[in-house]
C-alpha positions as a Python dict, from the first residue, in 0.01 Angstrom:
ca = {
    (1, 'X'): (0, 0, 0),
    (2, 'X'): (-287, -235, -34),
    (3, 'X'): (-426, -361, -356),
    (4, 'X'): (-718, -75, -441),
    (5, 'X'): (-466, 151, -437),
    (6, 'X'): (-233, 33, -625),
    (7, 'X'): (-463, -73, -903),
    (8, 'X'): (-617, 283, -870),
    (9, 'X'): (-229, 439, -925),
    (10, 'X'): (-186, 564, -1261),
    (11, 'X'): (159, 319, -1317),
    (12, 'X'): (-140, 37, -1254),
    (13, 'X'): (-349, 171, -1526),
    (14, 'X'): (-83, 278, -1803),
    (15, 'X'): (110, -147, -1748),
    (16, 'X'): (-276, -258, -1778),
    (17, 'X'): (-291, -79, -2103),
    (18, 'X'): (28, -142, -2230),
    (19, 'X'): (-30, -530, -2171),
    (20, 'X'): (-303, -467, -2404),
    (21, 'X'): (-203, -246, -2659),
    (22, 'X'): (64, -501, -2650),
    (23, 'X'): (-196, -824, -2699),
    (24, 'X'): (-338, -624, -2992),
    (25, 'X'): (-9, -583, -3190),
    (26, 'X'): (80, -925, -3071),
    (27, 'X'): (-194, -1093, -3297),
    (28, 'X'): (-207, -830, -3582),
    (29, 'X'): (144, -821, -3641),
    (30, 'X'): (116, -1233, -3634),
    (31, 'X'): (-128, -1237, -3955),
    (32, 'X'): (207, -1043, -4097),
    (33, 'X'): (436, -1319, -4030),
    (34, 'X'): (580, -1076, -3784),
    (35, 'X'): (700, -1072, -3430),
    (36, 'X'): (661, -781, -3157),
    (37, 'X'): (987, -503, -3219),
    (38, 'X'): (1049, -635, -3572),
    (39, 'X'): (781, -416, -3726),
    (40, 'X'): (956, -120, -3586),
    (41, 'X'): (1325, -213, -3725),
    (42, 'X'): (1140, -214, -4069),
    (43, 'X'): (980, 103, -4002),
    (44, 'X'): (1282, 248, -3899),
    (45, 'X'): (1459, 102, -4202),
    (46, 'X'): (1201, 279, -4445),
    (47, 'X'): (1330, 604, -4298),
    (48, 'X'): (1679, 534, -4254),
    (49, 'X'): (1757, 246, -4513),
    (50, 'X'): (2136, 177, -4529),
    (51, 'X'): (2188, 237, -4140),
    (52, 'X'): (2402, 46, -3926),
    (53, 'X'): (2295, -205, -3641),
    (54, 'X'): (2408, 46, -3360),
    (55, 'X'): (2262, 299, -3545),
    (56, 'X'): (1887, 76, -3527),
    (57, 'X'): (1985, 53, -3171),
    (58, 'X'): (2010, 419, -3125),
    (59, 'X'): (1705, 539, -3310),
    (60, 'X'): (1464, 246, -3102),
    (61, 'X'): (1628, 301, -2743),
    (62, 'X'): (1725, -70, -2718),
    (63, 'X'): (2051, -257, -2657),
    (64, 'X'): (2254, -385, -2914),
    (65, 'X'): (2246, -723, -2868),
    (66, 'X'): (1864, -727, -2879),
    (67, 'X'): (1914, -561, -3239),
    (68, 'X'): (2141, -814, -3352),
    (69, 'X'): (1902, -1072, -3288),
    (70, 'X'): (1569, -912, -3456),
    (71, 'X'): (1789, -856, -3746),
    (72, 'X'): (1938, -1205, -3775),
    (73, 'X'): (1534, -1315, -3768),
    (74, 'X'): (1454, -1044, -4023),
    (75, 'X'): (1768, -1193, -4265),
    (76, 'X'): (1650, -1514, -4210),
    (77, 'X'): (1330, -1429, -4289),
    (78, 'X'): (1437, -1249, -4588),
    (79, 'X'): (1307, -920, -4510),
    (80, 'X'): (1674, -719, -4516),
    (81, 'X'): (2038, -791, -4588),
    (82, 'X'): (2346, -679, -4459),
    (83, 'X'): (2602, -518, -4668),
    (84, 'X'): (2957, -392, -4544),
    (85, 'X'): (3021, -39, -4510),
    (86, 'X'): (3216, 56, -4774),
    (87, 'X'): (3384, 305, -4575),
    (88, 'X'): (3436, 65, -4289),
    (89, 'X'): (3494, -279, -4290),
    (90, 'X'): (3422, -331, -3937),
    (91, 'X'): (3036, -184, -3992),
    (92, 'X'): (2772, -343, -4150),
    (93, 'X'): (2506, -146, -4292),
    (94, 'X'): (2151, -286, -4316),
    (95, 'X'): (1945, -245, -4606),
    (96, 'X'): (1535, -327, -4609),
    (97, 'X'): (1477, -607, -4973),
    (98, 'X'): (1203, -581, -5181),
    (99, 'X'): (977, -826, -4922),
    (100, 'X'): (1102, -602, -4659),
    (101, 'X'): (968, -295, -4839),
    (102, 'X'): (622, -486, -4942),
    (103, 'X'): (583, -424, -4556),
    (104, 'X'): (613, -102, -4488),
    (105, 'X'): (233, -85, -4571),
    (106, 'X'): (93, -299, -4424),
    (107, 'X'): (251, -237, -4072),
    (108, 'X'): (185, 129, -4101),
    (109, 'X'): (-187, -7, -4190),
    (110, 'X'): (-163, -172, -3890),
    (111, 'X'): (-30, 58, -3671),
    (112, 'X'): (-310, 309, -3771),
    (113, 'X'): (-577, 48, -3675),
    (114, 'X'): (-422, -12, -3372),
    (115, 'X'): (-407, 375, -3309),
    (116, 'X'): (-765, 412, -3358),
    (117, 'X'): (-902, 189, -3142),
    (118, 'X'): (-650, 302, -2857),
    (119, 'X'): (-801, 664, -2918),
    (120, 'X'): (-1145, 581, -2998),
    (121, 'X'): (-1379, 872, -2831),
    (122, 'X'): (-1064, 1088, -2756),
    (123, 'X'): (-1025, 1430, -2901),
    (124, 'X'): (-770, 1587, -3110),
    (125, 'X'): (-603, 1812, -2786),
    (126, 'X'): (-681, 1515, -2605),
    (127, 'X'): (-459, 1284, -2783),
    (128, 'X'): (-189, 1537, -2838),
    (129, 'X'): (-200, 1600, -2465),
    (130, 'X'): (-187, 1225, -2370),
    (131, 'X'): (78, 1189, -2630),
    (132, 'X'): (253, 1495, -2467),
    (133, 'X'): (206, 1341, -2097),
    (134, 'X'): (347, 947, -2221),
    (135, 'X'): (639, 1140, -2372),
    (136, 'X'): (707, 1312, -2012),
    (137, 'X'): (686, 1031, -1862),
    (138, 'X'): (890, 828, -2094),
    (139, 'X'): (1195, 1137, -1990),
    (140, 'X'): (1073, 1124, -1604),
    (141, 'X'): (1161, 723, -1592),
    (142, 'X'): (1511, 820, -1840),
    (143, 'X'): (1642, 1024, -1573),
    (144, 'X'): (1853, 901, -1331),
    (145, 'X'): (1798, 811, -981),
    (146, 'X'): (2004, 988, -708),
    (147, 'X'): (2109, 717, -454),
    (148, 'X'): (2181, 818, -79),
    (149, 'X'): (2449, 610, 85),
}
């Protein structure tokens, strides 16, 4: 495969965007004292406040130990706490503070911004369809891979 076609492929095109979209958030979620991934533990928080870390895990489709480590940041940081479960000891539940919850916000503010210049000049069907098309591909890259041996 030489170069103009795979920089014409569409895989080419969405990790050029991505690396961008990603650049963007990079900096704007810096003037919140945030890094990359921690604004979406918050987030996810503000929904499900109280939840455990495999739980966080779960809902963001990322490993556990990468969890553990945003949320020892985002303790340090004061921006959540972890409580035991009172049910089980063996669980702790995480629980967004009152800084934590001053950024909710904020990142949604963010977020939004960061939407509309991604979509600037699309369409209403034409972001629902591109939304539509990332979240096929998102399940066309979850499926497994048969292997021939």
């Amino acid at each position: 495969m030489d170069n103009s076609t795979i920089q014409n492929s569409v895989g080419y095109q969405l990790a050029y965007a991505s690396k961008h979209h990603r650049n963007y958030f990079t900096a704007a979620l810096d003037e919140l004292g945030l890094q990359g991934g921690q604004e979406l533990v918050l987030a996810q928080l503000a929904e499900t406040n109280g939840c455990s870390q495999a739980d966080l895990a779960e809902a963001l489709s990322v490993k556990p130990p990468t969890i553990t480590k945003i949320v020892r940041k985002l303790e340090d940081a004061d921006l959540i706490e972890r409580q035991q479960d009172p049910d089980d000891g063996r669980v702790q539940q995480v629980f967004l503070t009152e800084d934590g919850e001053d950024l909710i916000d904020p990142i949604e503010a963010c977020w939004n911004r960061g939407e509309e210049i991604l979509l600037d000049g699309f369409t209403t069907e034409e972001r629902l369809l591109l939304r539509r098309m990332l979240i096929q591909i998102q399940e066309n890259i979850d499926m497994p891979y048969e292997t021939t041996e």
